[in-house]
C-alpha positions as CSV (number, residue, x, y, z in Angstrom):
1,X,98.2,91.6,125.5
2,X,100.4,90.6,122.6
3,X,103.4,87.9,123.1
4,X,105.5,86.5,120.2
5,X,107.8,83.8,120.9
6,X,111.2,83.0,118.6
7,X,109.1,83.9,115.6
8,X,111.2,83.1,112.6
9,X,110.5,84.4,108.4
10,X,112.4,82.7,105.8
11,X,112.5,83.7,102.4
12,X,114.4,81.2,100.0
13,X,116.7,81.0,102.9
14,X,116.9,84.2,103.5
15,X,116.4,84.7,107.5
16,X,114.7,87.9,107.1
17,X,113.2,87.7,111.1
18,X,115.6,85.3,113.2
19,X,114.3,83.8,116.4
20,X,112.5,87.2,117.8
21,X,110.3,87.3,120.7
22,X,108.3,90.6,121.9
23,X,105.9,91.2,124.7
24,X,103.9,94.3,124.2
25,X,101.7,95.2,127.4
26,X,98.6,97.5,128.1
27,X,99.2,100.8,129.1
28,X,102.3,100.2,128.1
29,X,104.3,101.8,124.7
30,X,107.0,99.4,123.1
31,X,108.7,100.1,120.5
32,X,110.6,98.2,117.5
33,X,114.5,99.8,116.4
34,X,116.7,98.7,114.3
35,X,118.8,99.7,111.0
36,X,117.2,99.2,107.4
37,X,117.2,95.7,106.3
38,X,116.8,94.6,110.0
39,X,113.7,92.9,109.7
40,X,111.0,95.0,111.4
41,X,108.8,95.7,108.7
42,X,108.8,91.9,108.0
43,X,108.1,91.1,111.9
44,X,105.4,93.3,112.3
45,X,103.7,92.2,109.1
46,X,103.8,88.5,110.6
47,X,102.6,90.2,113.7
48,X,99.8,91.5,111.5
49,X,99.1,88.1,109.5
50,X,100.0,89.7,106.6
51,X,102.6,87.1,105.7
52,X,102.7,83.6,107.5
53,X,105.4,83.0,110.3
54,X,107.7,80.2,109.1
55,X,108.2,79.0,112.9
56,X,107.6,80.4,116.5
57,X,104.4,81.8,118.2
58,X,102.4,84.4,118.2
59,X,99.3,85.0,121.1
60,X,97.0,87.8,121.2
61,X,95.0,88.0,124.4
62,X,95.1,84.9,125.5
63,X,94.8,83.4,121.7
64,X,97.5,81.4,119.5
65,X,96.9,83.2,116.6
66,X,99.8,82.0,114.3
67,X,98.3,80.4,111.9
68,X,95.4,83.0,111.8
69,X,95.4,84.9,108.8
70,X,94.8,88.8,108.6
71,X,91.1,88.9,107.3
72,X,90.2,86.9,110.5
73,X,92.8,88.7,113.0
74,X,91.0,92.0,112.0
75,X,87.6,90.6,113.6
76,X,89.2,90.6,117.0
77,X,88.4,93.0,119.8
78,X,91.2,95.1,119.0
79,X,90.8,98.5,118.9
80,X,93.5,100.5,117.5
81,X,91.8,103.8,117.1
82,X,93.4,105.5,120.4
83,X,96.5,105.5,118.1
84,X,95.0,108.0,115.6
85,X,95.6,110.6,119.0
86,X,99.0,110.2,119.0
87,X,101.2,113.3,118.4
88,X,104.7,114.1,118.5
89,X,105.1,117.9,117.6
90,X,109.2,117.1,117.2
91,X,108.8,115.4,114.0
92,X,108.9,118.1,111.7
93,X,109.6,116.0,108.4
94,X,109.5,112.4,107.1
95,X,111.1,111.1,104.7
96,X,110.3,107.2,103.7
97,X,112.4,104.9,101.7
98,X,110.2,102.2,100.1
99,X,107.3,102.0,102.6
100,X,105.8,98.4,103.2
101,X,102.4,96.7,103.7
102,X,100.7,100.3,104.9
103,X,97.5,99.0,104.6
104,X,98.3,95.9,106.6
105,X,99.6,97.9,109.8
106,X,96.2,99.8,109.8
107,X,97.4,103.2,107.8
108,X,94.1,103.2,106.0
109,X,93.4,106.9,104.3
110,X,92.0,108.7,107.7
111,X,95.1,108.2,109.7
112,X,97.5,109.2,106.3
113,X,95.0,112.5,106.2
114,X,96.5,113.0,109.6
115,X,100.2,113.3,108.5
116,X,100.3,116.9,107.6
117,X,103.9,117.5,107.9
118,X,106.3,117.4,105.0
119,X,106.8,114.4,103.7
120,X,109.2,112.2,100.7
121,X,108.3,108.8,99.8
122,X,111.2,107.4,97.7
123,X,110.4,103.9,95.9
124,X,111.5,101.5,93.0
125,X,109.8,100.8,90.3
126,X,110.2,97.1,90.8
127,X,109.8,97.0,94.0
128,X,108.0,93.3,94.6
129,X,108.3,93.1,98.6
130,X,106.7,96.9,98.7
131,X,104.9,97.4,95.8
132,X,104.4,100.7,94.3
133,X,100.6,100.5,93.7
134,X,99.5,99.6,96.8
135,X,101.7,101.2,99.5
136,X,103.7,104.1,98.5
137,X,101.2,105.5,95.6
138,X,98.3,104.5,98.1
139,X,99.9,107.1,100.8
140,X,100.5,109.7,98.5
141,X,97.0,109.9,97.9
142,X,96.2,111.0,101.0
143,X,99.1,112.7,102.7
144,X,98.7,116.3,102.3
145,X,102.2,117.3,101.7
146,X,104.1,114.8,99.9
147,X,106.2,113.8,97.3
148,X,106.1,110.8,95.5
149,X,109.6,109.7,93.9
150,X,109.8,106.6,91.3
151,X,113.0,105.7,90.7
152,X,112.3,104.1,86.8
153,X,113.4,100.8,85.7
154,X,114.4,97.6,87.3
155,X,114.9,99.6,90.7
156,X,114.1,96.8,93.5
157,X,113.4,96.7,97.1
158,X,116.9,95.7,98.1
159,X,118.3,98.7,97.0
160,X,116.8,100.3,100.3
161,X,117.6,97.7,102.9
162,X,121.4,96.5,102.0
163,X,124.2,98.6,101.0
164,X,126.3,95.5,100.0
165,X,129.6,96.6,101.7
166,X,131.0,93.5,103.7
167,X,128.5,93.0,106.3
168,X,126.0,93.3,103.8
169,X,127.6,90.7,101.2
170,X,128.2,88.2,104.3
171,X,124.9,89.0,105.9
172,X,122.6,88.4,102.6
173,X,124.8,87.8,99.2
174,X,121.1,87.0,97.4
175,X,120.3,90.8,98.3
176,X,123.6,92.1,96.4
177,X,122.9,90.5,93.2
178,X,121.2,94.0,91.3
179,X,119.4,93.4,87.9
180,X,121.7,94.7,84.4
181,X,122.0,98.5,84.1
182,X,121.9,98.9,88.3
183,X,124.4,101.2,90.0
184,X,123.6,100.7,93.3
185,X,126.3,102.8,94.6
186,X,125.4,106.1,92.5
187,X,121.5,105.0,93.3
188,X,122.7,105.1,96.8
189,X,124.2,108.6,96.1
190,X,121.1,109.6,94.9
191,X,119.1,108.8,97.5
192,X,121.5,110.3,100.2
193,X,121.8,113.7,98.4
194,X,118.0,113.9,98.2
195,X,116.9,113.5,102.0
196,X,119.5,115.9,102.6
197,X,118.1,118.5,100.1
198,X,114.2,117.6,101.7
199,X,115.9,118.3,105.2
200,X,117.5,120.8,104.4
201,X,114.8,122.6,102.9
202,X,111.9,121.4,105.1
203,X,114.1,122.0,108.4
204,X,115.5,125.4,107.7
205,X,119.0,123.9,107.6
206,X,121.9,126.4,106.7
207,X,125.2,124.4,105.9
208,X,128.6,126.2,105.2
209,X,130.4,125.6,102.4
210,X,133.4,123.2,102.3
């Protein structure tokens, strides 16, 4: 059994997670929703141990394992290969937008092998919270149908997460502020055009025209 309790992950003042508390149960599936920039990817890698929690608790059967960082959290009875035997035969296509901290959640090469659907992994080249290297380039490696999609220069993570409209600029400001030479709106663009193409394509989708 896993409980976290008003787990908190500040960056620079940044709330990224804000006060969140989970149970997950045996024989139970729970899942984690929310729009991009909501925090999950940041919660489950405090989950994980991959980054510290700045407050709040965390206890895994029966432990407090807070302050316990990943390399010792993976020598504890847990047993995450049942997981490799879930399927879902609706997904037909994926398409990822700067994928984080794979190897951290357990998406080692065997379980990417396993996605053999189509799949578009879109990234920045700058990305620092997701780098390149080590999370999207690592799952193109192994998925067996996938595209790999750089965008060049000083392209960073927050590009994916915030469009900057006025919830975003209230919400994070720091997250608006794009290096020189960054259009985020025609990045944005971009991006939007693209799944649609992949889905369109991948999923058989006939649209009409305007």
């Amino acid at each position: 059994m896993l409980f976290a309790r008003d787990v908190h992950r500040h960056f620079e003042g940044m709330h990224a997670v804000d006060g969140v508390s989970i149970d997950v149960l045996p024989g139970r599936i729970t899942g984690l929703i929310g729009p991009n920039g909501a925090g999950k990817s940041t919660f489950l890698a405090v989950l994980a141990g991959t980054l510290p929690a700045t407050s709040g608790t965390i206890v895994f059967d029966g432990r407090d394992i807070t302050g316990v960082p990943a390399y010792l959290r993976a020598e504890l009875p847990l047993d995450a290969s049942p997981a490799r035997d879930v399927h879902d035969n609706r997904v037909k296509a994926a398409f990822a937008m700067a994928p984080g901290d794979l190897p951290g959640f357990g998406m080692e090469a065997d379980g990417l092998k396993q996605l053999t659907i189509p799949t578009y992994i879109i990234v920045g080249a700058r990305d620092t919270q997701a780098p390149v290297k080590e999370n999207s380039e690592f799952a193109a490696n192994y998925i067996p149908h996938v595209k790999l999609d750089v965008l060049p220069g000083l392209v960073d993570h927050e590009i994916f997460v915030n469009e900057c409209d006025g919830f975003g600029r209230d919400t994070w400001p720091e997250a608006c502020i794009d290096a020189p030479g960054i259009d985020r709106g025609q990045l944005h663009e971009y991006i939007g055009k693209t799944a649609l193409k992949f889905f369109d394509s991948n999923l058989d989708v006939q649209r009409g025209k305007p």
